[in-house]
ZAMARGU-4260 file (C-alpha; in steps of 0.2 Angstrom, whole numbers, plus 5000, padded with zeros to 4 digits):
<rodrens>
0) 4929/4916/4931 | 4922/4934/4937 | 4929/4930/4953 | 4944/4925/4947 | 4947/4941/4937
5) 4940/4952/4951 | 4955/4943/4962 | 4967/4947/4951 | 4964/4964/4945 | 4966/4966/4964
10) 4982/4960/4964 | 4987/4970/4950 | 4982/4986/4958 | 4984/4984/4976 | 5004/4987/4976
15) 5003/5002/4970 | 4987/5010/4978 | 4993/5005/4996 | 5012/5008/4989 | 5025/5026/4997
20) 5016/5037/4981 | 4996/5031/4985 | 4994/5050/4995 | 4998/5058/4977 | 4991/5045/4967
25) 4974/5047/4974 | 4975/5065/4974 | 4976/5064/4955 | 4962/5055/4956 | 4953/5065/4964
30) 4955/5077/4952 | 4953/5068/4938 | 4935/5061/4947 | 4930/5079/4956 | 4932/5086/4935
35) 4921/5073/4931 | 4908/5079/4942 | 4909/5096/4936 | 4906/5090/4917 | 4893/5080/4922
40) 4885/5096/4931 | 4889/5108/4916 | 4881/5092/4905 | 4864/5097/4916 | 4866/5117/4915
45) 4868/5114/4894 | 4853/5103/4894 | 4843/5117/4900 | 4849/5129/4889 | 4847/5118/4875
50) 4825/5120/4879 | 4829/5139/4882 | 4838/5140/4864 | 4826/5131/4856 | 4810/5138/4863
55) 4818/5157/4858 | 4819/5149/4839 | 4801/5144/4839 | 4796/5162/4845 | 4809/5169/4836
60) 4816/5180/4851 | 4831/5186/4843 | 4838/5194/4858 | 4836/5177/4869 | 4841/5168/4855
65) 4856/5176/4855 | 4859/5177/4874 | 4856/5158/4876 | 4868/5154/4860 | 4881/5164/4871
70) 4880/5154/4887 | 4880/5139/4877 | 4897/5143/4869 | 4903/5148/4886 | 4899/5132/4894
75) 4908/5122/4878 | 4923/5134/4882 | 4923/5130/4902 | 4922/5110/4896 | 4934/5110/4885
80) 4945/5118/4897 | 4941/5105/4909 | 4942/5091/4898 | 4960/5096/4894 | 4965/5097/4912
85) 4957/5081/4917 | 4967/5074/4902 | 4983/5081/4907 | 4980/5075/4927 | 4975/5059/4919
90) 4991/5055/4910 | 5003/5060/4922 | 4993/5047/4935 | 4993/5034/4921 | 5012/5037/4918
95) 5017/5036/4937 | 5009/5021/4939 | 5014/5012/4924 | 5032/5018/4930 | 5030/5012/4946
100) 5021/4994/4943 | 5036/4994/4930 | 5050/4995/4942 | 5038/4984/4954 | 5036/4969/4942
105) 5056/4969/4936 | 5062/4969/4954 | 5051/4954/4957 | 5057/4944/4941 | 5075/4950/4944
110) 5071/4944/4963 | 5081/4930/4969 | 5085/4926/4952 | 5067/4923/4948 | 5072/4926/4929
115) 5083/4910/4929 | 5075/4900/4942 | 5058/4902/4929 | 5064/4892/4916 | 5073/4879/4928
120) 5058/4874/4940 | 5048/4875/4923 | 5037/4891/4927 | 5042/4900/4911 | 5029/4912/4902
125) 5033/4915/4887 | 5037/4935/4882 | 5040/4941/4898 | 5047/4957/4892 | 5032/4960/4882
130) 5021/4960/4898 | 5033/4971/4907 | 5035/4986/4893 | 5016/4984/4885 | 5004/4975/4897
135) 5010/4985/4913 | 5008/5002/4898 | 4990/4994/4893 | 4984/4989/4914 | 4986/5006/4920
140) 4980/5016/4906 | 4965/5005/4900 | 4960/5002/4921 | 4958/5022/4925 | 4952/5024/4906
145) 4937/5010/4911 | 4935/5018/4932 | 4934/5034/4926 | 4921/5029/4913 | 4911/5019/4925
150) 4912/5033/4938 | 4904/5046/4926 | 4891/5034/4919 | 4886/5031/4938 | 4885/5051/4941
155) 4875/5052/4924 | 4863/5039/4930 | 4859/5046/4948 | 4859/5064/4938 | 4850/5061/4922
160) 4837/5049/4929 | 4827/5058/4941 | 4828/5070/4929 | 4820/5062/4915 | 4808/5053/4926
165) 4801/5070/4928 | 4803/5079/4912 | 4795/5062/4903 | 4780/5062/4917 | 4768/5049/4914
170) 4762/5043/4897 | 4743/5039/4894 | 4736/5026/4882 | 4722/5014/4878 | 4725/4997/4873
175) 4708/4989/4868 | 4698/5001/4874 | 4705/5001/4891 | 4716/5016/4898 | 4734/5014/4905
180) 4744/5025/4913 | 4766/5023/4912 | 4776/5033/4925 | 4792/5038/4921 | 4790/5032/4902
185) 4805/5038/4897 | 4816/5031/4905 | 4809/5013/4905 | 4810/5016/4884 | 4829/5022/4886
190) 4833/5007/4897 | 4825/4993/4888 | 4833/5002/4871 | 4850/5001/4880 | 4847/4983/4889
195) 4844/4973/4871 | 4858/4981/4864 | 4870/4979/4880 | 4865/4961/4878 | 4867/4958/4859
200) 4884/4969/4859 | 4890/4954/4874 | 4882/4938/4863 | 4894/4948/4848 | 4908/4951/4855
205) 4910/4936/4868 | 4926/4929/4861 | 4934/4945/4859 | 4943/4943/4875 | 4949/4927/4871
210) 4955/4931/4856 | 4965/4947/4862 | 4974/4936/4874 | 4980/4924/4860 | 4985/4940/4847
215) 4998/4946/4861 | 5004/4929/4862 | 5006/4926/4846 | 5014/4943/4840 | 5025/4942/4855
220) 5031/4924/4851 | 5034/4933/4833 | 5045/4946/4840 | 5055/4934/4847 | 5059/4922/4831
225) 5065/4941/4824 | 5075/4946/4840 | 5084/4928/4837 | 5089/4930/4819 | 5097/4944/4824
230) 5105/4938/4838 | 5112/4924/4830 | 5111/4931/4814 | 5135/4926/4812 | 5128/4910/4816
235) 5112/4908/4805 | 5125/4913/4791 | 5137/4901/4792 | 5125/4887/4793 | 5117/4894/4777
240) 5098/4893/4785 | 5090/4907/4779 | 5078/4896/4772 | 5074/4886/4788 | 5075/4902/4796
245) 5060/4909/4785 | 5051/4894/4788 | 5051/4896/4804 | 5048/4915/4805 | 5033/4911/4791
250) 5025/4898/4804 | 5029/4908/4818 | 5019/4921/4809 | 5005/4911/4804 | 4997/4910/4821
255) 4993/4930/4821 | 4989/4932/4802 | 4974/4919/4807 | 4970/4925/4825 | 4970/4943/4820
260) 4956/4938/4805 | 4946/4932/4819 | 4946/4947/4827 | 4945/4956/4814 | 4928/4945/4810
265) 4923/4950/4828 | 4926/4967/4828 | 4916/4969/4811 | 4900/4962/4820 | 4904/4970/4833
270) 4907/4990/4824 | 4893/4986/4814 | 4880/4984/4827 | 4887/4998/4838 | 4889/5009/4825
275) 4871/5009/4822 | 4865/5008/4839 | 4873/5024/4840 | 4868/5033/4825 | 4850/5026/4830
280) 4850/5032/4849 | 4854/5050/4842 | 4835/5051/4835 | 4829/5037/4848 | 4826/5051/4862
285) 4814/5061/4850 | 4802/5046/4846 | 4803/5041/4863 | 4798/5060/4867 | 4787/5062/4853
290) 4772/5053/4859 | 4773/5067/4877 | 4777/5082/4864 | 4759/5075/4854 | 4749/5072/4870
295) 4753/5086/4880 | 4755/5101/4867 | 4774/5103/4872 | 4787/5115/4864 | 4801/5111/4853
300) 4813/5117/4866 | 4805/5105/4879 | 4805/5091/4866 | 4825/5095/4862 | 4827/5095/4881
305) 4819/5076/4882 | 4828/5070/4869 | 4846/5076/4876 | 4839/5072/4892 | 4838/5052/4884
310) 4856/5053/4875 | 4864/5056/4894 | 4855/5044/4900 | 4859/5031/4886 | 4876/5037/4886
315) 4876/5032/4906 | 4866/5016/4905 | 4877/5010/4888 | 4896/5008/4895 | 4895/4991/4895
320) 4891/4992/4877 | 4902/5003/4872 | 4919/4999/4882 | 4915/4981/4877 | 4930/4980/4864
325) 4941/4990/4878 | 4936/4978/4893 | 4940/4961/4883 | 4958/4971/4881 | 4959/4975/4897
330) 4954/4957/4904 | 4969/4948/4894 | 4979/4960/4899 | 4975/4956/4917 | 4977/4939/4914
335) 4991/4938/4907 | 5001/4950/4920 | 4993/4941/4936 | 4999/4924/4926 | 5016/4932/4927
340) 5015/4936/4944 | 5010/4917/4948 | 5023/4909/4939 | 5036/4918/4946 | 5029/4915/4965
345) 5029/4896/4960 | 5045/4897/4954 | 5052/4904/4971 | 5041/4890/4980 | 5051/4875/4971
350) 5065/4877/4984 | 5075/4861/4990 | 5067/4853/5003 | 5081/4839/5006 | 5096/4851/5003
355) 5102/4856/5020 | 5112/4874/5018 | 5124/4882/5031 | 5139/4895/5027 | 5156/4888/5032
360) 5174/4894/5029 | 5176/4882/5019 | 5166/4871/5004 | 5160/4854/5011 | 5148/4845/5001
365) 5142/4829/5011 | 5130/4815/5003 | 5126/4827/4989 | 5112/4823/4975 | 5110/4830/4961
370) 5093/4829/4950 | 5084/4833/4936 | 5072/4844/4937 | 5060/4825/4931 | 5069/4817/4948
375) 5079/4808/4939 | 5098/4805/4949 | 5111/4815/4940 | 5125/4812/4952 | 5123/4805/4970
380) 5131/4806/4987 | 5145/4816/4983 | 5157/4822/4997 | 5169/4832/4994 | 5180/4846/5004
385) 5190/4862/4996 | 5200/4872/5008 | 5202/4891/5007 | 5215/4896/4994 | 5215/4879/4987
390) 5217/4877/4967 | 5205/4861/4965 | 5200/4854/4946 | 5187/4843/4941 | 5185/4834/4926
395) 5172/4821/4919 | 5163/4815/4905 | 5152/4829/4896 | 5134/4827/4906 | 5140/4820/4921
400) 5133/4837/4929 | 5149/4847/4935 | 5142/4861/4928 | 5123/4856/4937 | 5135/4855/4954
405) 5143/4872/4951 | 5123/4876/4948 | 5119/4871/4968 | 5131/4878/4974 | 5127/4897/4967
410) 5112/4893/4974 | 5103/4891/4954 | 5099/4872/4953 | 5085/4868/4968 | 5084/4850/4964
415) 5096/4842/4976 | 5098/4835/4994 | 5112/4834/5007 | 5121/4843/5014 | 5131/4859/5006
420) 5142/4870/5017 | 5143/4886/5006 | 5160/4899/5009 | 5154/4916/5018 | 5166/4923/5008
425) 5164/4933/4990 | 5161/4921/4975 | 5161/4921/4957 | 5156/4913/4945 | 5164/4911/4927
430) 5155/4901/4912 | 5159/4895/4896 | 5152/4908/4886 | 5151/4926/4896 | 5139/4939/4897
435) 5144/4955/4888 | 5130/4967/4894 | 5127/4981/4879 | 5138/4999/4884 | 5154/5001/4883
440) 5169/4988/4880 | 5173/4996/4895 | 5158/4993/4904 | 5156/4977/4898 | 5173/4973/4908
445) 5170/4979/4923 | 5152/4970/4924 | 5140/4973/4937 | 5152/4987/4945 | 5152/5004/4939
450) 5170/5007/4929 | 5182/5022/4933 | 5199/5030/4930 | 5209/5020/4939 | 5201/5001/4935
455) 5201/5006/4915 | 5222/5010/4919 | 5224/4991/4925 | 5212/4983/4911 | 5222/4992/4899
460) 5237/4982/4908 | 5226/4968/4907 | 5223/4970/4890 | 5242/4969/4884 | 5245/4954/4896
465) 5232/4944/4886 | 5237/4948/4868 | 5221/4961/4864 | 5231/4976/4865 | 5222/4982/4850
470) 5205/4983/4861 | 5213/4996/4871 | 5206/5011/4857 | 5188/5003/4856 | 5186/5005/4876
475) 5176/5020/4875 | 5166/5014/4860 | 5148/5004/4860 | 5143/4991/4852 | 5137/4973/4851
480) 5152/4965/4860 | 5146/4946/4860 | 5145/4947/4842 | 5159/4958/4840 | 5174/4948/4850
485) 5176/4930/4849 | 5172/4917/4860 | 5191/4916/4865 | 5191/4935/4866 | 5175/4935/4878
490) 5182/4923/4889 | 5197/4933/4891 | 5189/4947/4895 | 5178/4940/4909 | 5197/4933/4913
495) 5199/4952/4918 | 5183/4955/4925 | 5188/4940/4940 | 5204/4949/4940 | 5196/4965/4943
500) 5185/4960/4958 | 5195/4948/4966 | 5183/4935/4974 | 5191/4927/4988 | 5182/4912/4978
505) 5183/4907/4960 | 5174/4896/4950 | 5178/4891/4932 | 5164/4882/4921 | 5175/4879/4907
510) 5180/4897/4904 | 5197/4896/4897 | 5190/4881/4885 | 5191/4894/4867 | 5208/4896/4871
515) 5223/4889/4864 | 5235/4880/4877 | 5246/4893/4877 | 5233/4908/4879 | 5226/4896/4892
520) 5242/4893/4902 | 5244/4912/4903 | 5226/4916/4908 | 5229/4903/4922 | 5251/4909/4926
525) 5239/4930/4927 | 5226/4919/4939 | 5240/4912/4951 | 5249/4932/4952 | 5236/4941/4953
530) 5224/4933/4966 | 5238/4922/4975 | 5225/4921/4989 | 5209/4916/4979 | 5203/4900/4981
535) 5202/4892/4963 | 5188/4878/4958 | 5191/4874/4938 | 5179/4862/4926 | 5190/4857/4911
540) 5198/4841/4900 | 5215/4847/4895 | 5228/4840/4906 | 5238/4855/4904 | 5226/4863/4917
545) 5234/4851/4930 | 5250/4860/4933 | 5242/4875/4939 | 5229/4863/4954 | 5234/4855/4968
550) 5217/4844/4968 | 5209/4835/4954 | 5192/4829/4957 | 5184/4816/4943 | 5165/4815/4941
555) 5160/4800/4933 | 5143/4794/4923 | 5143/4780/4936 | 5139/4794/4949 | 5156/4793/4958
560) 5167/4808/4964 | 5182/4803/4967 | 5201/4815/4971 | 5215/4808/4961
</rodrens>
């Protein structure tokens, strides 16, 4: 399991450290490490003054008193100054990273369509826009909050030890009348008072990581019920299912009412022991000291110096203990980003091994089988042919897979074998319900390309061809255009899109199907003038769409693709 973690927190990291910005991104660093190490050093300079203040009380020397309490606020000024900086430096290397690793982790979801091919090959992880916008947010932040952490407790350990080692000296005592004699006593004290607590902090808080894994799922599987009723919300309405909708939302909730009073069970144990442990540990280093300060006559100076001597050394020895709540965060985090990372990797690996692909001028399909993604036969050895500028039509029985063949040959359905020879040329694809991104009507149009002056003149052209004059004064506006258009109206719309772009190839999935026959015939009459030298591939039923093909292609249930 610590290996496996380990593996992946390297993963995690790596891209970035080793990425074009790692020269400035460990210059940072270095700050934020090199500030480190001058607290740590001004931590060692306070502690002696703290014996030289106190020593000046118990002779009440006004004058060094006063020249001690000086230097002290001196140095609290220098480390707060210090403090600030390291906190600024910190933040700036925290938020370049988590910029970085998020434009790394969407360029690989958005990679060869690894955000479809996921669901399809079965990958899916659920949220994945919660582990892109918060996860990648929590990695960086909590990974150079725990390295910085464990770098200082280190520097404190190798500082503070040898120190106290010498300041404690050796501790003499008789048990049953025979002498012993301890080196180093305090800081055997310190760490087997930091040990026991480490260890009964982990036995407390063992399932926390466990438990922080399954509260991000769970809320994140919330959000998403509450993204959906608003997304659907026209929908929702008409059917009247507020109340299955709010049983759903309730169950969906239930999971993280429960899971967070676990942690919240936890995290009680677990703030109750180390709350205590603390206020204890700031007393612990003047028992510890106090048998010394009886045995050897020492002042109150040199006994304040042990004590704050112990409280740094505690402080190193006890990271563990007190980042334990903010490791167990930082572990699901990592898993559940590096799980991310895998599933899209396996999605990418489920390519078709049987499918043989080549380019071609035109679109040859030879003993092509469709599957399900089960390997069950969809449609088999197909053969088919479709010549450049070509207007073909094929129609079949819903689930026959005309749309699962459309699917191949954009290259988003991997379960098939044959042979596919794909056009070199432009392609575009058209569905049944298109994809308005949010922006502007106009922007929505001219989707993926940028829009300007002289495209919004020919949409506007467009616009009056197809009967949505009165969308010509809402270009310019933003808002929800799936929900704001109808379905007929989208599909008109990514009617202008096509026209816009001109593929030398056009496929219809049913995109006219919310029209009226008239609307469609004068979608498909625009088609014909507009790109006279587009090749047209159409899936629909209506025999009207016959007049405008010269090919009509039936798929079958009975796996046969025959040209009528």
């Amino acid at each position: 399991m610590k290996t496996k973690l380990l593996k992946n927190t390297w993963l995690l990291i790596k891209p970035y450290w080793t990425s074009e910005e790692k020269w400035s991104a460990f210059a940072r660093l270095i700050v934020v490490l090199a500030i480190a190490t001058v607290l740590v050093r001004l931590q060692v300079y306070a502690n002696d003054l703290i014996k030289g203040l106190y020593d000046a009380i118990q002779k009440f020397e006004v004058a060094k008193i006063a020249h001690y309490a000086w230097q002290f606020i001196g140095v609290v000024v220098i480390f707060s100054a210090l403090i600030a900086i390291q906190g600024y430096v910190f933040g700036v290397l925290t938020n370049r990273w988590r910029r970085w690793s998020t434009k790394y982790f969407t360029d690989k979801w958005l990679r060869d369509k690894s955000y479809y091919q996921m669901a399809v090959t079965n990958h899916q992880v659920d949220n994945p826009d919660q582990r892109i916008s918060e996860d990648i947010d929590s990695l960086t932040n909590v990974t150079l909050t725990l390295a910085s952490g464990l770098y200082t407790s280190i520097l404190q350990l190798f500082t503070f030890t040898p120190l106290l080692w010498t300041l404690g000296g050796s501790l003499n005592f008789m048990i049953k009348q025979q002498p012993y004699h301890l080196p180093g006593y305090l800081v055997w004290c310190t760490l087997a008072y930091t040990v026991v607590s480490t260890v009964i902090t982990m036995v407390i808080g063992q399932k926390l990581a466990g438990l922080n894994y399954q509260q991000q799922h769970y809320n994140a599987n919330f959000r998403f019920g509450l993204m959906r009723l608003r997304e659907h919300g026209e929908q929702i309405a008409l059917f009247k299912g507020e109340a299955n909708e709010k049983a759903r939302l309730n169950a969906t909730y239930q999971p993280v009412f429960s899971n967070y009073l676990n942690i919240l069970g936890v995290s009680r144990n677990l703030t109750f022991f180390t709350t205590a442990v603390d206020y204890i540990s700031m007393m612990v280093g003047v028992l510890f000291a106090l048998p010394l300060f009886v045995q050897n006559h020492l002042s109150i100076g040199s006994l304040m110096q042990m004590s704050s001597t112990v409280g740094y050394e505690y402080q190193a020895l006890s990271f563990i203990m007190k980042a334990y709540g903010t490791i167990a965060t930082w572990r699901a985090v990592v898993s559940r980003l590096a799980e991310f990372l895998e599933k899209i990797d396996l999605s990418q690996q489920v390519a078709s091994e049987h499918l043989i692909s080549k380019q071609s001028h035109a679109l040859t399909l030879k003993d092509l089988t469709l599957h399900l993604p089960n390997g069950d036969i969809l449609q088999k050895r197909i053969s088919l042919e479709i010549l450049p500028n070509e207007k073909t039509l094929i129609t079949g029985a819903s689930g026959c897979g005309k749309s699962t063949l459309f699917k191949v040959i954009a290259g988003l359905w991997p379960f098939a074998s044959g042979e596919l020879h794909i056009p070199q040329t432009d392609k575009m694809f058209l569905s049944q319900k298109p994809y308005l991104p949010p922006g502007t009507l106009l922007e929505a149009i001219t989707y993926p390309r940028a829009s300007n002056n002289l495209e919004a003149e020919k949409v506007e052209a467009y616009l009056k061809i197809l009967d949505l004059a009165h969308l010509i004064p809402v270009l310019y506006q933003t808002q929800n255009w799936h929900q704001v258009l109808s379905l007929g109206e989208q599909q008109k719309v990514s009617i202008i899109r096509a026209l816009l772009q001109k593929p030398a190839w056009l496929f219809l999935d049913e995109a006219t199907a919310s029209l009226d026959e008239p609307s469609e015939e004068k979608v498909y009459a625009l088609i014909a003038l507009e790109l006279p030298n587009t090749t047209i591939v159409s899936i629909g039923h209506r025999r009207s769409l016959k007049e405008f093909h010269q090919r009509i292609v039936k798929v079958d249930q009975e796996h046969k693709c025959e040209t009528a």
